[in-house]
C-alpha positions in Angstrom: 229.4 -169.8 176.4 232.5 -168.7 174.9 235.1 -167.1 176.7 236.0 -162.9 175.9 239.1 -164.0 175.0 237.4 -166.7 172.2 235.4 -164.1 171.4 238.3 -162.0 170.5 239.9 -164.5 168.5 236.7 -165.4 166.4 236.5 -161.8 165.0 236.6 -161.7 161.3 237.6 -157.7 161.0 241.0 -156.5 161.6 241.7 -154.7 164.8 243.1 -151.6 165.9 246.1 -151.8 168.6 246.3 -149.6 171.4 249.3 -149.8 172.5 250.4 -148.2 176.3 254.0 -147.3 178.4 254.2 -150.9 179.5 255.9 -151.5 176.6 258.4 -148.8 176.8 258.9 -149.9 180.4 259.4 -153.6 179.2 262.6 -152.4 176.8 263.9 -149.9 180.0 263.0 -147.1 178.9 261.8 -144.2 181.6 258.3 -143.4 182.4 256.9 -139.7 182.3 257.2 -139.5 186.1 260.6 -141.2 185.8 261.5 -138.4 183.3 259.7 -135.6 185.4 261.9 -136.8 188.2 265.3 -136.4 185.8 264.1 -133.3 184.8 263.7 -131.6 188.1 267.3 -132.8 189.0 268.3 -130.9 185.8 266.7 -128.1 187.0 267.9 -127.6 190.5 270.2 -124.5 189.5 267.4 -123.0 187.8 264.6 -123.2 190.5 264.0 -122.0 194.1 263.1 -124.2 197.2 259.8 -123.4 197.0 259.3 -123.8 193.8 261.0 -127.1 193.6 258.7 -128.2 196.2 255.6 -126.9 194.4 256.8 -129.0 191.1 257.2 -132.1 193.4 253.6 -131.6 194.7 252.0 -131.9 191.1 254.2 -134.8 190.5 252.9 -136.4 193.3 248.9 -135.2 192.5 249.5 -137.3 188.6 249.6 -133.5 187.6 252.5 -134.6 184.9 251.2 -132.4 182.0 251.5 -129.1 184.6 254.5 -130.0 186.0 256.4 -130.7 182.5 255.5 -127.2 181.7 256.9 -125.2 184.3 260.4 -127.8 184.1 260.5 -126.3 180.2 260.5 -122.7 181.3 262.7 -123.4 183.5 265.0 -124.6 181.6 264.4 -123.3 177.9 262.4 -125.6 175.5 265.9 -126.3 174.0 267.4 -128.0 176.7 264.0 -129.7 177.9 263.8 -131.6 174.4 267.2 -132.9 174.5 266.9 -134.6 178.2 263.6 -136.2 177.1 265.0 -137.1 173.3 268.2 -138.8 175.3 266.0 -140.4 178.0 263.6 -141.9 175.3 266.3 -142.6 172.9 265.3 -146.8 172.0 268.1 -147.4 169.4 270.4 -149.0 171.8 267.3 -151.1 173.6 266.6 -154.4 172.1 263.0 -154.8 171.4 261.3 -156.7 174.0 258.8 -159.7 173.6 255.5 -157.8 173.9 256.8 -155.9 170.9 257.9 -159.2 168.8 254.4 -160.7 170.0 252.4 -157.3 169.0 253.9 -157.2 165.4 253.5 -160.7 165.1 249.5 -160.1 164.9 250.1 -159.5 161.3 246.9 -159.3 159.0 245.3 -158.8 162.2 246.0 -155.6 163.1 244.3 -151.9 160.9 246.4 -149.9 162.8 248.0 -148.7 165.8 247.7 -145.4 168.0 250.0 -145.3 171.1 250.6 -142.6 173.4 254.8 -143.5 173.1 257.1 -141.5 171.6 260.0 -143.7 171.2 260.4 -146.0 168.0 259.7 -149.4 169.4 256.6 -149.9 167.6 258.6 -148.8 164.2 261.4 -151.4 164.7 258.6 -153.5 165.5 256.7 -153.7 162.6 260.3 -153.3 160.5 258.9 -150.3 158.7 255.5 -151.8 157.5 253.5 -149.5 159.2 253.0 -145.7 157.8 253.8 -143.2 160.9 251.5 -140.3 161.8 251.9 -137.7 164.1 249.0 -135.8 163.4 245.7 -136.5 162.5 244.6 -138.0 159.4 240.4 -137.1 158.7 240.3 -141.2 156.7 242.5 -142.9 158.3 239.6 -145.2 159.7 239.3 -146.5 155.9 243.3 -147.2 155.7 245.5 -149.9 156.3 248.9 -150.7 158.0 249.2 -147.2 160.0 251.1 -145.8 163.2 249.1 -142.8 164.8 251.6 -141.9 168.0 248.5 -139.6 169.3 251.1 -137.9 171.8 254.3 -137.3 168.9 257.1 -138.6 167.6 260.5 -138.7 169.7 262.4 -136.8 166.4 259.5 -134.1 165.9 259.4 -131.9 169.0 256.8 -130.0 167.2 254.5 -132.9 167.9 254.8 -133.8 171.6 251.9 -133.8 174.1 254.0 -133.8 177.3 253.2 -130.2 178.8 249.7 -128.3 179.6 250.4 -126.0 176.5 251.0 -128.9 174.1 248.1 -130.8 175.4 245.8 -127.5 174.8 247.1 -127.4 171.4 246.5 -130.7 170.2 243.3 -131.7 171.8 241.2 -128.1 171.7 242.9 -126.2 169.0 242.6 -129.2 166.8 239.4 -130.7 166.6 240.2 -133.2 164.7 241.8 -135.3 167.1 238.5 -135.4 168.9 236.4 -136.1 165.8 239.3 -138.8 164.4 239.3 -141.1 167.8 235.3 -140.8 167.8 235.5 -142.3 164.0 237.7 -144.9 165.1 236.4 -145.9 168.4 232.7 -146.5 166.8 234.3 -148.2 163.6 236.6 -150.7 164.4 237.1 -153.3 167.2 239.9 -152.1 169.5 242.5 -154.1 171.5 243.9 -152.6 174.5 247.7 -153.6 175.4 250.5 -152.7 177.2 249.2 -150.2 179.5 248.0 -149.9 183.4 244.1 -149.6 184.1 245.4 -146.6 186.3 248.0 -145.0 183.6 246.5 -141.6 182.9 246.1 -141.6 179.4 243.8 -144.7 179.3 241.8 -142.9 182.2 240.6 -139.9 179.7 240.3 -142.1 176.9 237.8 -144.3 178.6 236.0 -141.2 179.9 235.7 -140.2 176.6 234.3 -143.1 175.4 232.3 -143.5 177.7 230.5 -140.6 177.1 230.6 -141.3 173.3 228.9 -144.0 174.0 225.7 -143.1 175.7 225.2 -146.4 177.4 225.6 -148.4 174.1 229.4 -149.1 173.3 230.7 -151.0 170.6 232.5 -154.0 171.8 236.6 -153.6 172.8 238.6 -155.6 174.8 241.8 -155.4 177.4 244.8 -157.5 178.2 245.7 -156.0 181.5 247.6 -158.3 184.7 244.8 -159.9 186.3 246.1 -158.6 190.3 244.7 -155.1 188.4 241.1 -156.1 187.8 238.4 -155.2 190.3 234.9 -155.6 190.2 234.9 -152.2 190.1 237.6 -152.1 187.4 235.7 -154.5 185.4 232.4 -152.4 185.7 234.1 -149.0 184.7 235.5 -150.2 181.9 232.4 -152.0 180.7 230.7 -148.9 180.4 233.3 -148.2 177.6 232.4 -151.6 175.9 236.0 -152.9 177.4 235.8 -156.7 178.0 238.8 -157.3 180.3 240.9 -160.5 179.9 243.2 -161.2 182.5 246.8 -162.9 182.4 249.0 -164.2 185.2 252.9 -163.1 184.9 255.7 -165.5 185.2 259.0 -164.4 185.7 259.2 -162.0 183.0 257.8 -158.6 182.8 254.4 -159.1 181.0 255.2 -162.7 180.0 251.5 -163.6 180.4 250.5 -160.5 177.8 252.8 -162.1 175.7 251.7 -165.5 175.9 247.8 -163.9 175.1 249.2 -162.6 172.1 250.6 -165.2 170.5 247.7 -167.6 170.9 246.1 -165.1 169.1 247.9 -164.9 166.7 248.2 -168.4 166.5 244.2 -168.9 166.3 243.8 -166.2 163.8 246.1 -167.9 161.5 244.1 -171.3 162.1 241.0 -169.1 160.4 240.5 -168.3 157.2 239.9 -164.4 156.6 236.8 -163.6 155.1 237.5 -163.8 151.6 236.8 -160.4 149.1 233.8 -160.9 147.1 234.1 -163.3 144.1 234.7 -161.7 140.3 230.7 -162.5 139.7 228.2 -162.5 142.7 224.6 -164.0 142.1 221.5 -161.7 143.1 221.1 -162.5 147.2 219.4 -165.3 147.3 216.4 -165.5 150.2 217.3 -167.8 153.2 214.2 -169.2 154.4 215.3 -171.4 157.0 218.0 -172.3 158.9 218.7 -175.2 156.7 218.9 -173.2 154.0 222.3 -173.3 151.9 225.3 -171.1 153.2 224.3 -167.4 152.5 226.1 -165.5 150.3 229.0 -163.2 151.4 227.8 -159.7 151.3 230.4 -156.6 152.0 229.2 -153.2 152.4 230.5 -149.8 152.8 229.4 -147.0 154.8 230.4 -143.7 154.0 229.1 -140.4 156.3 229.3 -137.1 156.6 228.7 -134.5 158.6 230.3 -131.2 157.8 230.9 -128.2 159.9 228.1 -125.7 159.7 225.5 -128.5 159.2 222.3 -129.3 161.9 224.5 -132.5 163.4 223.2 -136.0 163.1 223.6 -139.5 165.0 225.7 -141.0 161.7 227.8 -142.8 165.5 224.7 -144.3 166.3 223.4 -145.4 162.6 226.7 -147.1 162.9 227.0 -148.9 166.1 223.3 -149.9 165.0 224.2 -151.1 162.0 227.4 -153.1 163.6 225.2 -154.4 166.2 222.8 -155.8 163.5 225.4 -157.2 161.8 227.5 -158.6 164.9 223.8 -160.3 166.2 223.3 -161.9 163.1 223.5 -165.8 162.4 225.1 -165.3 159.4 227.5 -162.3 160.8 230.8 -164.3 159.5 229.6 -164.0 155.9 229.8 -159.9 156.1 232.4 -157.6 155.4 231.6 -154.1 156.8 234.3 -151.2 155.8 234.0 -147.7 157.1 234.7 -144.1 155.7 233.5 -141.0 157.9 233.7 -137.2 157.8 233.9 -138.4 154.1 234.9 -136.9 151.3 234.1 -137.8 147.3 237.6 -139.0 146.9 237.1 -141.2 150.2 234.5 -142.3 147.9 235.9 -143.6 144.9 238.8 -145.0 146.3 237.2 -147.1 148.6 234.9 -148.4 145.3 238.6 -149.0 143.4 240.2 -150.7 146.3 237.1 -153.6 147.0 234.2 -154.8 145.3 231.2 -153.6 147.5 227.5 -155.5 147.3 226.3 -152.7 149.3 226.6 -148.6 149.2 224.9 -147.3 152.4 225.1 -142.9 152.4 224.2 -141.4 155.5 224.3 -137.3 155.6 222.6 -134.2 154.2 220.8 -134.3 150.9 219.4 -131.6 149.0 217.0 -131.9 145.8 220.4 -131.1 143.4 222.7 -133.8 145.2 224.2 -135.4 148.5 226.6 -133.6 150.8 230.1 -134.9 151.5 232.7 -133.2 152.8 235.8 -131.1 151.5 239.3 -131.6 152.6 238.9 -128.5 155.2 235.3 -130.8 156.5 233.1 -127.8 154.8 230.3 -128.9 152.7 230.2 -129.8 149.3 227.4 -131.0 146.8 227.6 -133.8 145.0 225.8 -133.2 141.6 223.3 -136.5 141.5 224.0 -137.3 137.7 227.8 -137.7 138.5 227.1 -139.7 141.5 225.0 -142.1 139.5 227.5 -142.5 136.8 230.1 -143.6 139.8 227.9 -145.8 141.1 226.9 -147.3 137.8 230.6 -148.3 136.8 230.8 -150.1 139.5 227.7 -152.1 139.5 227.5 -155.0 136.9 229.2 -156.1 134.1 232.3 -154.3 135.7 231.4 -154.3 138.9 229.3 -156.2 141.8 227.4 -153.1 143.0 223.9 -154.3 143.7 222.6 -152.2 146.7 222.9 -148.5 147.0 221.0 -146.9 150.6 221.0 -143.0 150.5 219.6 -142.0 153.9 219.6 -139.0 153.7 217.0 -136.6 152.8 215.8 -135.3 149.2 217.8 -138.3 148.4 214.9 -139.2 145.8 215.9 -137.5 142.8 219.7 -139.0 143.4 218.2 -142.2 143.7 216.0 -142.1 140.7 219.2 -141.8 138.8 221.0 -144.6 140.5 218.7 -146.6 139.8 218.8 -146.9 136.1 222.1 -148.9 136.7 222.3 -150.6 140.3 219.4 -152.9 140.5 218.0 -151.9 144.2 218.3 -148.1 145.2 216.9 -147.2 148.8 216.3 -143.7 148.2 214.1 -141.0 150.6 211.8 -138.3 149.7 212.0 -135.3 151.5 212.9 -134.2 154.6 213.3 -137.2 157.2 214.0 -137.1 160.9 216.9 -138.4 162.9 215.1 -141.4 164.6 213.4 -142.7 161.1 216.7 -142.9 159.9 218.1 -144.9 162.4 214.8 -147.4 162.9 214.8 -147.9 159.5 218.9 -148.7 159.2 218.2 -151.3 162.4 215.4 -153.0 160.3 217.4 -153.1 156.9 220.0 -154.8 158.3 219.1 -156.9 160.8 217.1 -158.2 157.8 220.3 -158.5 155.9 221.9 -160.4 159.0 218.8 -163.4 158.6 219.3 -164.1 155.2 216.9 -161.7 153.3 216.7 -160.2 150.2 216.9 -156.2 149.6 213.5 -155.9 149.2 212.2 -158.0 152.1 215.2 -156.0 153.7 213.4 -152.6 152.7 210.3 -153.7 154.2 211.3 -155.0 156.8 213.0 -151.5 157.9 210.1 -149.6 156.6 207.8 -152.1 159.5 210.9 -150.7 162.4 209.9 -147.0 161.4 205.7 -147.8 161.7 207.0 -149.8 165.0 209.3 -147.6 166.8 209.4 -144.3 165.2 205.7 -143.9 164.2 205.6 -140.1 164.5 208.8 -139.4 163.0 209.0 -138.2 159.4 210.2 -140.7 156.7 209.3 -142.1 153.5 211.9 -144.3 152.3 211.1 -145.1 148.2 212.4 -148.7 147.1 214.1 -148.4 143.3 214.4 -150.8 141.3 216.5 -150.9 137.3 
């Protein structure tokens, strides 16, 4: 059996860094009670006895959030940001190894979110990676980005260090909510740098853990192996966390570091999956194991659920799809790329930037067109004939389109145009229910995963809905040019 950490390295799609305050703490830099404790010296003029000993009381309870705030009334937001820019300030710390061994990940990594408002990670990465301090709706479908989900040391505007802040970010923008949800149900996600007791990893797996519903998507840890518990260990596996332990030498997190670079020493050993070639034959059935290699086969799936819609389980046609894919004995010979709460232009750049095989819509339909999402994530119809001519310049001679799902329902009369150009169009007519939708996505693709064609691949997720979702309402309509 191999190990989580061989499992880890075998992964053909590029991860997504968490990175934690170990890392700040490995180049010297202060932790939040370190700063909480600076700033209550600061503030000794300004506060009684009692008040002093209330602030040291929510220190003490983890209550950092609360206790920042009152430390910023009492001593003016101005002065408050310049003790914690000049305690964070990184430019005269040299970057320590876990940051070298993190950026060294390379092609590797999708992107990064940390919870640190220093630059490290910047000087890290020498400037590769595009910063964000505020939600982007696509970022799941980008490349090479930095989201520091608590600020940016230089942008006060963005911190999450008080109560106030925190109630800003988190509730008044519901993004952040909707963009980790994207993210933690699309892409694998590597854990590092960070305590299993730190705070901020605490909500995040409770969150996930409740996104979940008992059914994570796979993630992983590199956490000092004196932290892990069996209890540890079963907490976090109800996130889909996998810890893998390390033993430190005489260097702060040497054994994180080591980790790392075997990593990224292994992942360089492996050829990437390769994009698609410039002409793809028709998938070929594979009818036995002895079969020649099947074909590569990448596929995009793009969702939407706008606000003011009824909602549907587009996280779970996911992860089911993933799953399917993951489970498969020919899983290394997908590519799978993501675009949620998506938009048309999500759309056609993801169609300009790779070749897809495979165009799997999962939303609202109505009998004039799909429903995608604005820029504001109100809905918007997309008239069917202008969908068809998208999809038809990129299926062949130009392109290697071959597969186009629309589950969604009314989808019928927007397939019927699709598929005068794209050769297979998985199209449904009328209204269809949440569970017919899913069965039928587990079905197509785990049919995908053994080898078959689209149309044994359309039957055989027609047989999952007769199987396991026999009352539900669906009739999916196979197209063909």
């Amino acid at each position: 059996m191999p190990s989580d950490f061989d499992r880890l390295c075998g992964l053909a799609e590029p991860l997504i860094l968490y990175v934690g305050p170990e890392l700040s703490r490995c180049a010297g830099l202060p932790g939040r009670l370190d700063i909480a404790a600076t700033l209550m010296r600061e503030a000794v003029d300004y506060l009684s006895a009692r008040q002093l000993q209330e602030l040291r009381e929510l220190v003490e309870a983890g209550e950092l959030a609360a206790a920042h705030g009152e430390l910023e009334r009492a001593l003016t937001p101005a002065q408050f940001g310049r003790i914690v820019e000049r305690e964070l300030d990184d430019h005269r710390c040299q970057l320590p190894p876990l940051a070298l061994a993190i950026a060294a990940l390379g092609p590797r990594v999708r992107g990064v979110i940390t919870p640190n408002l220093d630059n490290l990670l910047e000087r890290a990465f020498a400037g590769s990676l595009t910063v964000h301090a505020q939600p982007v709706a696509d970022l799941p479908g980008r490349r090479d980005w930095l989201l520091k989900i608590h600020g940016t040391l230089r942008e006060r505007s963005t911190w999450v260090l008080t109560d106030e802040q925190r109630g800003r970010v988190l509730y008044r923008n519901p993004l952040h909510g909707q963009l980790f949800r994207s993210l933690f149900f699309a892409h694998p996600i590597l854990f590092v740098g960070t305590r299993l007791d730190d705070p901020v990893l605490v909500e995040l797996i409770e969150q996930i853990t409740a996104l979940s519903q008992g059914q994570p998507p796979s993630h992983w840890a590199l956490v000092d192996e004196i932290e892990i518990s069996p209890l540890k260990r079963k907490r976090l596996a109800g996130a889909g966390i996998q810890l893998i332990g390390y033993r430190n030498g005489d260097q702060q997190h040497d054994g994180c570091v080591r980790l790392l670079e075997q990593l990224a020493g292994r992942a360089a050993a492996v050829a990437p999956v390769a994009a698609p070639p410039r002409s793809v034959p028709a998938p070929a059935r594979v009818s036995s194991p002895s079969s020649a290699a099947p074909r590569t086969l990448s596929v995009l799936f793009v969702a939407a659920n706008p606000t003011g819609t009824d909602p549907l389980r587009l996280d779970r046609e996911l992860r089911i799809i993933r799953e399917a894919i993951e489970r498969s004995r020919h899983h290394a010979s997908f590519q799978l790329d993501v675009r949620t709460a998506a938009t048309i232009h999500d759309l056609c750049r993801a169609l300009l930037e790779r070749r897809y095989h495979v165009v799997h819509l999962s939303g609202h339909g109505e009998h004039d067109g799909l429903i995608l999402e604005d820029e504001r994530g109100d809905s918007v119809q997309v008239p069917r004939d202008a969908l068809a001519r998208l999809f038809a310049s990129h299926a062949a001679p130009e392109g290697e389109l071959r597969c186009v799902v629309l589950n969604a329902c009314w989808s019928l009369a927007t397939g019927q145009s699709t598929s005068m150009a794209v050769p297979f169009t998985i199209a449904m007519d009328g209204p269809i229910s949440d569970v017919g939708a899913l069965e039928f996505s587990r079905g197509f693709y785990d049919a995908l995963g053994a080898g078959r064609d689209f149309a044994d691949a359309y039957r055989e997720g027609r047989l999952r809905v007769e199987l396991a979702a026999a009352d539900s309402k669906f009739d999916a309509q196979l197209l063909q040019a």
